[in-house]
N, C-alpha and C positions, 0 to 999 in steps of 0.2 A: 504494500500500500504506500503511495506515495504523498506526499503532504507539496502541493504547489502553494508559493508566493501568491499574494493580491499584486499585481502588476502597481497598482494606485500605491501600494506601498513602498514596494521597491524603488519606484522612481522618488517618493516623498524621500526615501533615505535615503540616496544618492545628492538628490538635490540638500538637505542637511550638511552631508559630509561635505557637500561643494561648498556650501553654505563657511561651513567651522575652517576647512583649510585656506578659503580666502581673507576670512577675520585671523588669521594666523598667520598668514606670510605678508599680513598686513603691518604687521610689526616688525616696527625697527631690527635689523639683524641683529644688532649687540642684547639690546634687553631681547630679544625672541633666544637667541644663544642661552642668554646664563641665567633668566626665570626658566627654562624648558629641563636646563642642567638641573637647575637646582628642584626641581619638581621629581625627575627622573631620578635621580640622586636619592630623596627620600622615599619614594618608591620601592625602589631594588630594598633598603632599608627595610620596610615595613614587611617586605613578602620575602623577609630573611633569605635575599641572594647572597648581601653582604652585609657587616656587621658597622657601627661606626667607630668599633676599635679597627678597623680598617684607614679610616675616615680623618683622625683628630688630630691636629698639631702635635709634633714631639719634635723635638730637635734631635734629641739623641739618635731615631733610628730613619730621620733623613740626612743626615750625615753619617753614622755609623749605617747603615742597613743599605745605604741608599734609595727609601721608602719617598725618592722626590714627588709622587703624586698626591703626598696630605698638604705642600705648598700650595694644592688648588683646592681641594675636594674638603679641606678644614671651612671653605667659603659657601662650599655648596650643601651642607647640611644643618636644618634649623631644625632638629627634635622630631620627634616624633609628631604624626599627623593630630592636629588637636589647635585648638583657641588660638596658640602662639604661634604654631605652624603659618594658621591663613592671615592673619595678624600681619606677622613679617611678608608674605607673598604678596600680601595687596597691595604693601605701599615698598615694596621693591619693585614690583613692577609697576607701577604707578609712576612711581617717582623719578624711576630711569628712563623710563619711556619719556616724559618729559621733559625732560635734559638734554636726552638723544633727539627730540625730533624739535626742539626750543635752540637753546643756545650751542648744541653741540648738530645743530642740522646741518647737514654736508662736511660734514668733520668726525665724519666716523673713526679714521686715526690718531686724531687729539681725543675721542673716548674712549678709545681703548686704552691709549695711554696714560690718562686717567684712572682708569681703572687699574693698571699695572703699577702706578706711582701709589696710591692708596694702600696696593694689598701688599706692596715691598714694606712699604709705613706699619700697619699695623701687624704684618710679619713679625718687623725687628722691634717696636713698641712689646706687643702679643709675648716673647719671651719673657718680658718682666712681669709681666701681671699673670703669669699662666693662664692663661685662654686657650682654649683647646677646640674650638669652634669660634670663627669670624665674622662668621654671616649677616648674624645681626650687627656687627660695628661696621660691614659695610654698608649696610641697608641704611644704618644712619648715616654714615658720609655725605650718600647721594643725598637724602634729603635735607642735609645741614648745605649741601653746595646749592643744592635748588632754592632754599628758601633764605640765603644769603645773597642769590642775585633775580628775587622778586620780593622783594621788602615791603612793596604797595599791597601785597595779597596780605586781603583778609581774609584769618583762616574762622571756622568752627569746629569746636572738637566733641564727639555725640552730642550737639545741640547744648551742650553745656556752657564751653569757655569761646568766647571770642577776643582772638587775637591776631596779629599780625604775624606773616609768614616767618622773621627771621627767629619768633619762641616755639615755634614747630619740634622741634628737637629738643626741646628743652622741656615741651609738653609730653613729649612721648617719651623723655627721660622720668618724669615724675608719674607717669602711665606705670610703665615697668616698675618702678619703685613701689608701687599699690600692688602691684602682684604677687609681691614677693621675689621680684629678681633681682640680679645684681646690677650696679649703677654703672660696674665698670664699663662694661661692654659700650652702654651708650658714648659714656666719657670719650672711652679709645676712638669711636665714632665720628665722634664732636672735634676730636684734639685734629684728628686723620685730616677731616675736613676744612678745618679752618688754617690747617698747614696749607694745602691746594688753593682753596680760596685767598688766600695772602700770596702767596706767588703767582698766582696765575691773573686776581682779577683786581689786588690791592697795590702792590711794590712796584710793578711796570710803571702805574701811572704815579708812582713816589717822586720828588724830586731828585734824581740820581739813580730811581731805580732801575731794573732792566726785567727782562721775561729771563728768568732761571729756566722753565720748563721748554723745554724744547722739543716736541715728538719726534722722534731718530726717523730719517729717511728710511730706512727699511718698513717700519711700521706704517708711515704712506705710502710706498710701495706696494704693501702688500694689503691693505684696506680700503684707501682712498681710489675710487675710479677716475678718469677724467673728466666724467658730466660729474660730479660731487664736490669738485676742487670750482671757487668761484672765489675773485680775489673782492669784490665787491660786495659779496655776504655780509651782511649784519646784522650779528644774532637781534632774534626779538625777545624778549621778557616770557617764561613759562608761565604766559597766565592763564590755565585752562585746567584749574588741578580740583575740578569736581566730579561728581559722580558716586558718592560714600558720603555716608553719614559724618564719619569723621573727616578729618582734615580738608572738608569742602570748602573752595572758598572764591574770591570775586576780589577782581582788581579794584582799588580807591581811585577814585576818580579826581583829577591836578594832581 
């Protein structure tokens, strides 16, 4: 006996899946890359492929072991599926996304390297404070960088507090503090970010100062295309950061 499809169905889930993979290659490469890692990542995790003693910062056994994949994979696991999981996912992906397609649009090799200067930072930071998992102190970098260069965004946070975008991080520092987590992580987060922020958007325009950061030719080589590269680009202000109950919010107007 056989069991045939509704024809009406079959096409309905086709057109769905067409659906979900064009809202998915609709995003940015860099955040579609490392929210998709970091999703997959807890995944394998939960259906016990692998362990996150696979997973965790140690110095000892990527230098001794040569174990150099916990340099990345310490970034890409945020706990176990649960509150803090989706927590962290939404405004990683959130927040990056709007970095990537805001002030880092057509500079996809100044975000990645970004992204490389950060996670070297709280790397060698990350040793002293024993942190064994990154994730979250990058989640907050991006949003301490995002909400350092849109200052006029008013944020709300669940309908509760309103504030302006640059206490965003410092909101979500006192969030985790109510939970019962540790403070560090944000800290390292905040210090990360405001290191980047100062060189990249503060010291240039110092008098005397210069751009320390400089994305190494190789890395635009191998990122940047030649419709991406535009010397008259000027980034615009990420002001489009609603859509969630929390950190929703609306640019001030003058």
């Amino acid at each position: 006996m056989t069991c045939q499809k509704d024809p009406e169905v079959v096409i309905l889930s086709k057109m769905a899946y067409q659906t979900l993979q064009q809202q998915y290659l609709q995003i940015p490469p860099v955040t579609r890359a490392y929210t998709t890692a970091c999703v997959l990542t807890t995944a394998a995790v939960q259906l016990e492929i692998i362990t996150p003693f696979q997973l965790y910062f140690n110095p000892d056994l990527i230098l001794k072991n040569y174990q150099v994949w916990r340099l990345i994979t310490n970034f890409l696991f945020f706990g176990p599926v649960g509150f803090n999981f989706l927590f962290n996912m939404i405004f990683l992906y959130r927040y990056c996304r709007m970095l990537e397609e805001g002030s880092f649009r057509g500079r996809t090799a100044d975000f990645v390297f970004m992204f490389l200067f950060g996670g070297l930072l709280m790397t060698i930071f990350g040793m002293f404070v024993s942190l064994v998992f990154l994730g979250q102190a990058f989640t907050i970098m991006l949003v301490y960088v995002w909400s350092r260069r849109n200052p006029n965004v008013r944020m709300n946070f669940f309908g509760l507090l309103n504030f302006q975008a640059p206490f965003l991080p410092w909101v979500l520092m006192g969030f985790s503090l109510l939970l019962g987590n540790s403070i560090i992580v944000d800290l390292l987060g905040i210090a990360v970010g405001h290191v980047y922020f100062f060189l990249e958007d503060v010291f240039p325009n110092q008098p005397g100062g210069g751009r320390w950061l400089k994305t190494p030719s190789i890395i635009k080589m191998l990122f940047d295309s030649p419709e991406e590269e535009d010397a008259n680009y000027n980034p615009l202000p990420e002001d489009r950061p609603g859509g969630f109950a929390w950190g929703e919010g609306r640019r001030l107007e003058g």
